[in-house]
N, C-alpha and C positions, 0 to 999 in steps of 0.2 A: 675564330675564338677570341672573347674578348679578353683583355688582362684586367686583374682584379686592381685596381688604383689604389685601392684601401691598403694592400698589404704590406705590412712593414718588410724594411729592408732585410733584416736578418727576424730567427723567431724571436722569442718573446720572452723565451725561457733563458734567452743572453740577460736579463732583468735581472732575474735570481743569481745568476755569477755577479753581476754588479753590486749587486748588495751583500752577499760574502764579501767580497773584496774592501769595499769597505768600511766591513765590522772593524779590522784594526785602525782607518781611521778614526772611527768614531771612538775607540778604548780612548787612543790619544785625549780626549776631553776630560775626561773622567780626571785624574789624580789632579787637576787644580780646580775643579767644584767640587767632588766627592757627594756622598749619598745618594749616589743615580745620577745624581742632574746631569751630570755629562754628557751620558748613556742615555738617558730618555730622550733629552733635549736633541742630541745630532743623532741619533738613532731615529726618533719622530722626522727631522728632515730631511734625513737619505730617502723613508720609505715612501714621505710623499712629495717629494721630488719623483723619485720612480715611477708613482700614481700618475703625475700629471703628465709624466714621459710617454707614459704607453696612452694616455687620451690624448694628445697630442698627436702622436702615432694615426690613431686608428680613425679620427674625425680629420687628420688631415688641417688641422690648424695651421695657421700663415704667424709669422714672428708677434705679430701685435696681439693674436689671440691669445698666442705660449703666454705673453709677459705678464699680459691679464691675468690670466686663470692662473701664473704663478705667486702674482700680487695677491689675489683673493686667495688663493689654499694659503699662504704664509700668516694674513690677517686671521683667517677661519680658523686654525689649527694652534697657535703662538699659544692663547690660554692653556691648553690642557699640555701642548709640548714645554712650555719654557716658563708660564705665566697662569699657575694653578693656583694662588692666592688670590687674583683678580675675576675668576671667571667661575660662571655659578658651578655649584659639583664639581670645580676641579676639569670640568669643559668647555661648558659651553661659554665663550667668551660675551664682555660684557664692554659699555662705552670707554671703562679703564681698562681693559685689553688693549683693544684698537689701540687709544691713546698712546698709552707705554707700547706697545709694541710698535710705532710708528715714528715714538721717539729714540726707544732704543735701539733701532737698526743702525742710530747713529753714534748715542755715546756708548753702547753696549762694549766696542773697541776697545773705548779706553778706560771701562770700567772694570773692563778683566786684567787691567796691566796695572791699574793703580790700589783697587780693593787688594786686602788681605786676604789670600784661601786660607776654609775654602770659596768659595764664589756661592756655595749654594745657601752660605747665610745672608744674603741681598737676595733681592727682587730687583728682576731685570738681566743681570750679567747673561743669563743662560739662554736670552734672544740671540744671542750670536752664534752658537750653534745652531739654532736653531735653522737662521738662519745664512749660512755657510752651509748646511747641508742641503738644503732644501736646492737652493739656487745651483751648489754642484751636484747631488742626484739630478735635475733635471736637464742640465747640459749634457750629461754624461749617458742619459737615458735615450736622449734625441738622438745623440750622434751613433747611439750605435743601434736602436730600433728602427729609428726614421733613416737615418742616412746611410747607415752600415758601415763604419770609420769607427770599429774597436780601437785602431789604435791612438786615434785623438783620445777618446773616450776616458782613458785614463790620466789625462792631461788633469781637467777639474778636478781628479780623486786622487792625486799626490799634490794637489793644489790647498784640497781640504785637510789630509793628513799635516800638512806643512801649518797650515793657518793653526791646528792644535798643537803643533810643538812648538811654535814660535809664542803662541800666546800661552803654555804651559809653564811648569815650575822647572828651574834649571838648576835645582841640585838633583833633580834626576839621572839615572844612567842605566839606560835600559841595556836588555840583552840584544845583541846583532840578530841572532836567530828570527826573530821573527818578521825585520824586515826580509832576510833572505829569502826566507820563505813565502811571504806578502810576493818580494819580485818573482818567485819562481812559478808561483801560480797564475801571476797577470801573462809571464812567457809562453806556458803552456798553453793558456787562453789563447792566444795570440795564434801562435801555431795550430791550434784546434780550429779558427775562425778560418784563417788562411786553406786549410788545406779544404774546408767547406767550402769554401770560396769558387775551390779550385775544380770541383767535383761539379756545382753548379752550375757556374758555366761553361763545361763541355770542357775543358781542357783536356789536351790529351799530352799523357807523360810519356816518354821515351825512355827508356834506361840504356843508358852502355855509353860508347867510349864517342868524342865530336865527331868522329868519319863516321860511325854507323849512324850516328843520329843524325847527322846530314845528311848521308845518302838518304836513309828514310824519310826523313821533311823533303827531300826533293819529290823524291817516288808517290806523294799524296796525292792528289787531283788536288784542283783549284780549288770547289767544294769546301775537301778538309780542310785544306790551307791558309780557308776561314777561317778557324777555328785558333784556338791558340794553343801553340805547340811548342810543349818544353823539352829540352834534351839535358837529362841529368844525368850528373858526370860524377859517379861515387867517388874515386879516387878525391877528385878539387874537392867537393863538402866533408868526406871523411880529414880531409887537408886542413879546412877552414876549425873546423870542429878541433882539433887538434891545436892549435894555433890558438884560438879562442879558448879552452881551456888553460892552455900555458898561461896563457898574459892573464886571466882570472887568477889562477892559484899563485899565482908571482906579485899580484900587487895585494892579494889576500895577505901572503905571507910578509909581507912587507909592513901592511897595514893595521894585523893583529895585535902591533903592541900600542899601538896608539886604541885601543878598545878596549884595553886592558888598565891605564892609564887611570889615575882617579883624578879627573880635570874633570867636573864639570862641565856641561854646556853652558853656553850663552843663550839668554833670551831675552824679550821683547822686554819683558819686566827688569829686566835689569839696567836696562836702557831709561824707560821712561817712566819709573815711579818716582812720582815727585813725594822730597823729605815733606814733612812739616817743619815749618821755619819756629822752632820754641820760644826763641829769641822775642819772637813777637809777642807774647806774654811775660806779665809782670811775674815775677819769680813769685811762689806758693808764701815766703815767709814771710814777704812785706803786708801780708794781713794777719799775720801773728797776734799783735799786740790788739789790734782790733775787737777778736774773736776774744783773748783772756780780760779785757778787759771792759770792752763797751756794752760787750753780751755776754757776759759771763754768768748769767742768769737767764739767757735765752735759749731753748729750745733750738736746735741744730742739727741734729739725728735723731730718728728715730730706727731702732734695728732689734731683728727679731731672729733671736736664733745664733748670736754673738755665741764660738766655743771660748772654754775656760782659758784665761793667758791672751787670748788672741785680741790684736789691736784693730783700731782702723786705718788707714793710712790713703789720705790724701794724694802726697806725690813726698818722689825723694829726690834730694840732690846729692852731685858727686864733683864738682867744680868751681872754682872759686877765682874770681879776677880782681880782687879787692875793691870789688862795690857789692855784687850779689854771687849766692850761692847758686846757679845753673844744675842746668841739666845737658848731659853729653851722650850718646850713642857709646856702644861697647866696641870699638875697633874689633876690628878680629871672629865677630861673631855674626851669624845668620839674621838676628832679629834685633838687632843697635835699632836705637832711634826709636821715634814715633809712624808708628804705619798704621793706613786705616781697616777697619773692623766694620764686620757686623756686628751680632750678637754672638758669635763664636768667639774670644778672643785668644786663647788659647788652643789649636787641632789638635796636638799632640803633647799630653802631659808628661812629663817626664819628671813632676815633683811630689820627692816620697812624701804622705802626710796622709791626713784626716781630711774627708772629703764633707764638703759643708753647703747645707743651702739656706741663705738667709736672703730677708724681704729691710727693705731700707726706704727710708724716705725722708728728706732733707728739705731742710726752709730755709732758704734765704743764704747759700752760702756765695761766697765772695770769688769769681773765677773760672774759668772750664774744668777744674779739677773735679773728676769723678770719686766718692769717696770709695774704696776696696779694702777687704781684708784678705789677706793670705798672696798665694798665688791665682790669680781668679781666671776662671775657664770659660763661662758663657756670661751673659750681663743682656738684660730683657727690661727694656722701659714700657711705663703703663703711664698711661693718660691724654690729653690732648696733644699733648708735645713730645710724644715718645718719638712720633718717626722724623722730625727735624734733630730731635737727641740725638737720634743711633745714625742719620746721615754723618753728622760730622763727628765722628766716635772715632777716637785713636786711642793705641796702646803701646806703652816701651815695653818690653816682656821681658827687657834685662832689669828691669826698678817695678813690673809691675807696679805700672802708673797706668792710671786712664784719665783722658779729659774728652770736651766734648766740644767742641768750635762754636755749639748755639749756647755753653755758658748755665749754669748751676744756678742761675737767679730764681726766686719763686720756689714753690715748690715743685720736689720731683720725684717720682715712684718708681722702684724698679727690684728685681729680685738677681742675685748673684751668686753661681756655683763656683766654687772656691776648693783649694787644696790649700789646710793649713798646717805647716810643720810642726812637727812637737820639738818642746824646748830640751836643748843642749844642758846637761851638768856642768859644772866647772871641770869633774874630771872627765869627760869626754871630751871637751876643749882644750885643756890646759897640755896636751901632746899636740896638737895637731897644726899644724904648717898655712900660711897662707901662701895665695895666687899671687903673681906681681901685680902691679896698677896696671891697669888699660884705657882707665879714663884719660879726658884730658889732662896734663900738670895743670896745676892750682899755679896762678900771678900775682901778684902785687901782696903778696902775706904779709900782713900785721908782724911787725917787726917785733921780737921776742917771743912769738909761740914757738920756733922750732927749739930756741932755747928750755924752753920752758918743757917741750916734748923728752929733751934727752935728761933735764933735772930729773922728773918725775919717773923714768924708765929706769935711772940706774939702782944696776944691782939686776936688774930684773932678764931672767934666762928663756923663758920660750914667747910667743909672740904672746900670746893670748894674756900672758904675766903683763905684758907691757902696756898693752890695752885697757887692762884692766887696772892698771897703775894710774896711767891718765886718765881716767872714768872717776878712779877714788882720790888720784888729787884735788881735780877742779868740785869734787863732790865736798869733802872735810874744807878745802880752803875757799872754796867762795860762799858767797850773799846771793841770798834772792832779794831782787827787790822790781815788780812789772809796772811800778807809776814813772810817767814822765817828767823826772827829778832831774837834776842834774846829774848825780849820780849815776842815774839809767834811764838811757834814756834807747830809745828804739832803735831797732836796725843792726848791722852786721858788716858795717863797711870795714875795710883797715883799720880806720886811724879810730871807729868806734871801739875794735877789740884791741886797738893800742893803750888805748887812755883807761879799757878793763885790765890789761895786764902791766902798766906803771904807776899805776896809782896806789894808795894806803891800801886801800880795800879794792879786792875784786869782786864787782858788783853785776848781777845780771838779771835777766830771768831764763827761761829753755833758748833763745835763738841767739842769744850770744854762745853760751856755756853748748851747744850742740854744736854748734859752727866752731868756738874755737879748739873742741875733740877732736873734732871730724879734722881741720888741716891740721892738729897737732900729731895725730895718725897719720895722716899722708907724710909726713915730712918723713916720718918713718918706713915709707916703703909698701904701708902696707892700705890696700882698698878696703873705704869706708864711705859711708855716707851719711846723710844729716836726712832724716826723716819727717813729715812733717802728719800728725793724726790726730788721733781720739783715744779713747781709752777712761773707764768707769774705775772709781775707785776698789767699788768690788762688784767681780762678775756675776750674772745670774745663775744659778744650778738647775732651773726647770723650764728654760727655754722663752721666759719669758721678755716681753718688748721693753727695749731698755731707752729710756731718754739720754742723749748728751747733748750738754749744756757747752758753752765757753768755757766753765771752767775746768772741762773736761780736756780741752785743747791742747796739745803737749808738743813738744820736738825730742826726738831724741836720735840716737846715732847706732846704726848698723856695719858691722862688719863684718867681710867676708873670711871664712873659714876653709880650707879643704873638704869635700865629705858630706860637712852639714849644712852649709850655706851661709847664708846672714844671718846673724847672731846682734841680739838688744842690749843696748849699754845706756843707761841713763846718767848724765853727766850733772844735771840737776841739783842743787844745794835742795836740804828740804825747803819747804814756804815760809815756815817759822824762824828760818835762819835768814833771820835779817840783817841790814846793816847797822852800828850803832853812830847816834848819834850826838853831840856836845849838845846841843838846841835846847835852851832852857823853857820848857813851857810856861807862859806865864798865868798865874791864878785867876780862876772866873771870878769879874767883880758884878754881882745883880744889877741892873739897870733898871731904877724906879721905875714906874709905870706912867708913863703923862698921854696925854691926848694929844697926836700930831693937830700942828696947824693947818687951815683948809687951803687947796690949792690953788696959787693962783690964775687970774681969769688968763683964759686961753683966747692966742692971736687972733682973728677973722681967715679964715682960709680965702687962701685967695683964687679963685676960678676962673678958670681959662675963659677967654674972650668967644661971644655967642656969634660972632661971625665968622668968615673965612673969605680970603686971599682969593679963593676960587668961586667961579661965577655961581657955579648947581654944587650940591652937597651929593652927586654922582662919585663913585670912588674913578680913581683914574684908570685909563685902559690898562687893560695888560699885555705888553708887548707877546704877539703869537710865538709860540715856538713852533717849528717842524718838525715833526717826527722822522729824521734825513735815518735816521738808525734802520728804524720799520719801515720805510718807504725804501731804501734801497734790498734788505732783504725779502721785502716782499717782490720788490722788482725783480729779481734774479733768482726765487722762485719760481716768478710766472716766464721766464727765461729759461730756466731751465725743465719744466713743466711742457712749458706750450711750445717755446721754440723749436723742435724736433716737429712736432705737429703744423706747425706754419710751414714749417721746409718744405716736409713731406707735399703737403697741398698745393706748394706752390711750385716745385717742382712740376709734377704732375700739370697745371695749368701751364705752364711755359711749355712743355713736350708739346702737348696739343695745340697750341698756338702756332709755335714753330712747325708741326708738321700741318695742318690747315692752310698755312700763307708761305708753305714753300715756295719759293720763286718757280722752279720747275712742274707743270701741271700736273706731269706721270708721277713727282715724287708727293704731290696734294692727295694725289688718286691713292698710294701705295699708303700713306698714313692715314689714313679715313679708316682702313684695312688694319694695321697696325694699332691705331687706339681702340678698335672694337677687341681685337683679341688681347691686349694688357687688359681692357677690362673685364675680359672675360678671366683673365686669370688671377686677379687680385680679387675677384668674387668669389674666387675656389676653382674656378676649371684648370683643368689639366690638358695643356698645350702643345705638344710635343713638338720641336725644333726642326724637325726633316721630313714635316709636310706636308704640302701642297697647300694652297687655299680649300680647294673644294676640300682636298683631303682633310682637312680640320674642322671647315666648316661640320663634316658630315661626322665625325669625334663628338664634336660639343655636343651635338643633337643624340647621338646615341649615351653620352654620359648624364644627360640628363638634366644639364647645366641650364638648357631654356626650354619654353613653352614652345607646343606647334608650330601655331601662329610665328611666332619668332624666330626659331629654326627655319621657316620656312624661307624669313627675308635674310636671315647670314645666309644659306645657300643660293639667295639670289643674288647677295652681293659680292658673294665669293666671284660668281659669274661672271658677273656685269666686269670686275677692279683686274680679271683675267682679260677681258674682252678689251676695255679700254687700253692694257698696260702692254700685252701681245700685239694689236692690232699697228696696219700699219699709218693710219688715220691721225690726224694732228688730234693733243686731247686739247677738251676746249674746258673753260669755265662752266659750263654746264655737265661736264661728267666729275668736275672735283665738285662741284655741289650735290650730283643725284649721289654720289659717294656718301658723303659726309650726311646726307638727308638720312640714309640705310641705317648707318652707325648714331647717330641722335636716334632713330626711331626705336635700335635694339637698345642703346644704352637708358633711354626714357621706360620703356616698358618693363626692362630690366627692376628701375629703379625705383619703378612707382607698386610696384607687387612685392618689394623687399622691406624688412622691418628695419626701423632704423639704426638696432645697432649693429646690421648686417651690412646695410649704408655708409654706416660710419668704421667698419672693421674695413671695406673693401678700399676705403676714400684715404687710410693710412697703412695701406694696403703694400709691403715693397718687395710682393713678388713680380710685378713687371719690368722691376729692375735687375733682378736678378735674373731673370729669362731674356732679356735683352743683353746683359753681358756672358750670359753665357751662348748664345748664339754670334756675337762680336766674335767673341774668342774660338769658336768652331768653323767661323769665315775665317780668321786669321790663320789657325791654320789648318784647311783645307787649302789656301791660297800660296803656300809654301810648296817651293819644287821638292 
């Protein structure tokens, strides 16, 4: 009877256990993409990882074919799993499929750890699921269709689960249950495998106590003896079982409060997301004076859909080092700082207000600051430059600021969903308590604002009174004035807001007078910040597009409240409260009318000399440069590429060398024998280790693996390599050549009737290394007493 070579190790339907199994890894994906993408994306590579697992299986593929046809389903598939923007319908993938998906197998890593979730507002992150399932469905498909090793098998699929918690969110904290549950079904599996196992190969069980079951292993015939005979011993496993439950339910209970515990996990993202360095831009005010004055008549927004009260706002600051006003991260809170963004910039809103959608478009402004109003939730650029915009897109979600790394130059189009707060009474603030500071402390303060903070506060009983005190000080007692005078002149450094606050007059325009609120508030304790926006003198009522100009450009100052949030203070003198001055104008006297005199005559220009120093008016060489950058990673491409492939081949030529010019004639004669049968198994035949020559030869021929004709000369040189290697006859040079004549003739005709990429799968081919050490290791120990 023949055996069926094709049939996989275990059945098929162990496939479907694999793929329950891991549905809860694939969940793990899901809460740091959200909207599926998790779910489709590592759901898509478990199932076909699986596919390729069971063809694999059934055609009998050799390692190099698996990788292949895993490389090809991962490129085939990637569009409609991970990369349904690039590929037509949402399937069929296209040149920027491939592309991205061949580039992002590589940063996809680190784009899940430095992006802002969820992941699923980029293109790209979601190759990584995609593929991490893919590649562990297909290991895990092998090992236990092809090889029948359940228990590796779960090795790649707590490998997969692991890759999605590590690169997941860590203020998660899931329940235990369902890993318990995930373990207690892989155990059951396990056991269910095992005991088939056991049924299969003939095993036979004994029950009762080691004297009965020995005596009866004795009392077998030889026959059974073969067989494998187990004696099970209730009492020991009822023992072990016992045993094994204590020490579970003992480090359970041990372990339950540590589950209970509101500690966060640690992850991958916590480790390597890199801040944005802020520092690296010029702070938002230093083009203040710019904006109200150079283009104060310039066109700068355009915005449609602006709600009533509601401003625009640039960026804010909350830090001060006696040169510039900064920006700080919120100590103590989830989302400090600048992190980057998709289009989503807010996942989860949590601010009470007025939901908003307006369309914005901006000429020429000065910096990466993106203009916003309210709390903003998504943010969508339109035009040529949208997807270099939204690349380098960051957001602080504590100052609701956005800016953008490629820079607000030119114009720019985009639309933003927004939560706008409605405005606070004085009597719903004038109870209500502030937060402490958490910002950085403010340095080098202009020496007399804290004074100047406690003049203006006293008398004054709840915080909001005190705020409001210093807003109406610097409002009634200062001067506007925004020309570069002596009196006012630009900027916000210390010793600028010293020389505003000792002099005659206090003199400003918004970025002194918002700057010296804002640290004359901190000094009090309480969080505030200096804002920098837009804002019409009066708002539209029917939705209509609102131009702002420069001189719409304002700073003012935010602070925080219990309850209702940040709260607008305008510290601003009006425009008409100017500074006065002695300066006596003096009277226009008419200036008769005459005729200027004509000008006089102009030098000879003088022109550079019509020859040259050098012999030809050729421009001079240009010294080559080398491209050492792209020439070494292309080198180490083709290194890491090819070199696997050179080994492989040259391997293989060294075997056969060495065994062709053995010193010993009978071991010339035995390898002639030896390389016909690697080749015949790295072509796909099935070689079995224990037997005989003829015996194999007459295998090959009945599996189908050669022609007639060619079957006919393997069993004559099975023959002959018996005749030579038995005999008791000296072998000479003429039987290691009719040898090796046999083995050229099968491997020629072999090779010349095969396609070539059957040529080329068999020539990088490493099951004859695997059949040769696993026949090493079956002489090893067979050779053991």
């Amino acid at each position: 009877m023949r055996v069926n070579q094709n049939a996989p190790a275990m059945p098929v339907w162990h496939l479907g256990v694999l793929a329950a199994l891991y549905v809860p890894c694939v969940a793990a994906f899901e809460p740091v993409f959200g909207d599926g993408v998790g779910l489709r994306a590592g759901g898509a590579g478990v199932a076909v990882g699986l596919l390729v697992a069971l063809a694999v299986t059934f055609l009998r593929w050799d390692a190099f074919t698996t990788i292949a046809a895993g490389i090809v389903a991962y490129l085939a598939g990637a569009g409609a799993a991970a990369l349904p923007q690039t590929a037509i319908a949402g399937l069929v993938p296209t040149w920027q499929t491939v592309q991205m998906t061949v580039v992002e197998s590589i940063t996809a890593w680190k784009d899940v750890l430095t992006l802002s979730p969820p992941e699923s507002a980029y293109e790209g992150p979601a190759v990584m699921p995609w593929l991490a399932g893919l590649a562990c469905a297909l290991v895990s498909g092998v090992l236990v269709v092809r090889r029948g090793n359940y228990v590796a098998a779960v090795v790649p699929m707590a490998l997969f689960g692991g890759i999605g918690i590590a690169w997941g969110l860590g203020n998660l904290r899931p329940p235990a249950w369902p890993a318990i549950l995930w373990t207690g079904c892989v155990l059951a599996w396990w056991a269910w495998c095992g005991h088939r196992g056991r049924v299969t190969t003939g095993e036979e069980i004994v029950v009762g106590r080691t004297a009965v079951g020995a005596a009866i292993a004795d009392s077998l015939s030889e026959t059974s003896r073969a067989a494998h005979v187990g004696v099970v011993r209730p009492v020991r496993r009822i023992g072990a079982l016992v045993l094994t439950l204590g020490i579970a339910g003992a480090v359970a209970w041990q372990g339950a409060p540590a589950w209970t515990a509101p500690m966060p996990r640690s992850v991958l993202r916590d480790v390597v997301t890199p801040p944005l360095v802020i520092e690296d831009y010029p702070t938002p005010l230093a083009a203040f004076r710019h904006y109200e004055t150079d283009l104060v008549d310039d066109d700068l927004i355009d915005i449609t859909g602006l709600p009533n009260q509601a401003r625009v706002r640039i960026a804010a600051m909350d830090t001060y080092n006696g040169v510039v006003f900064g920006m700080s991260g919120q100590p103590g809170t989830d989302d400090g700082g600048f992190v980057p963004v998709g289009r989503v910039l807010r996942a989860n809103q949590d601010v009470v207000g007025d939901q908003a959608h307006l369309t914005l478009a901006t000429h020429g402004l000065i910096g990466p600051w993106v203009p916003t109003v309210g709390s903003p939730e998504q943010l969508q650029f339109s035009g040529p430059s949208s997807a270099a915009l939204e690349a380098g897109l960051y957001v602080n979600r504590s100052f609701d600021t956005v800016l953008t790394t490629s820079g607000m130059s030119g114009d720019v189009n985009y639309t933003l969903d927004t939560t706008v707060q409605p405005t606070s009474s004085e009597g719903q603030l004038r109870n209500l308590s502030t937060p402490p500071m958490t910002s950085t402390p403010d340095s080098n303060l202009p020496r007399g604002a804290a004074e100047l903070a406690r003049t203006a506060t006293a008398g004054a009983q709840t915080q909001y009174d005190r705020v409001f005190a210093i807003a109406r000080y610097l409002e009634q007692n200062g001067l506007f004035a925004d020309q570069n005078t002596t009196e006012s002149q630009p900027g916000h450094r210390a010793d600028r807001l010293e020389r505003m606050l000792s002099g005659d007059q206090m003199v400003g325009d918004d970025e002194q007078y918002a700057t010296l609120m804002t640290l004359m508030v901190h000094s009090l304790g309480i969080p505030a910040r200096a804002v920098m926006g837009l804002y019409p003198d009066t708002w539209p009522t029917n939705g209509e597009t609102l131009a702002l100009r420069g001189t719409n450009v304002h700073i003012w100052v935010e602070v925080l409240f219990d309850e209702v949030g940040w709260v607008t203070f305008d510290p601003t003198p009006p425009r008409d409260q100017v500074p006065k001055t002695d300066t006596k104008h003096p009277k226009s006297v008419p200036i008769p009318q005459v005729l200027p005199p004509p000008d006089p005559p102009k030098e000879p220009v003088d022109l550079p000399p019509s020859v040259t120093d050098r012999p030809d008016l050729n421009p001079p060489p240009q010294s080559l440069e080398i491209p050492w950058t792209a020439i070494g990673a292309g080198g180490l491409g083709v290194l890491v590429i090819g070199g696997p492939i050179v080994a492989i081949v040259l391997a293989k030529s060294l075997r056969r060398r060495r065994r062709e010019r053995a010193p010993v004639a009978d071991a010339a004669v035995r390898g002639a024998w030896d390389e016909l049968v690697d080749f015949a198994v790295d072509t796909g035949a099935d070689a079995p280790i224990n037997l005989t020559r003829q015996e194999l030869a007459l295998v090959l021929a009945q599996s189908g693996w050669d022609t007639a004709s060619s079957a006919e000369t393997v069993a004559t040189m099975a023959r002959y390599v018996d005749e030579v290697v038995f005999s008791e006859r000296m072998t000479t040079g003429t039987d290691v050549g009719t040898a090796w004549t046999y083995a050229r003739s099968v491997r020629g005709g072999r090779v010349a009737h095969a396609r070539p990429w059957s040529r080329l799968r068999a020539a990088l081919s490493l099951r004859s290394f695997r059949r040769r050490r696993m026949l090493a290791r079956t002489v090893r120990m067979g050779s053991k007493p």
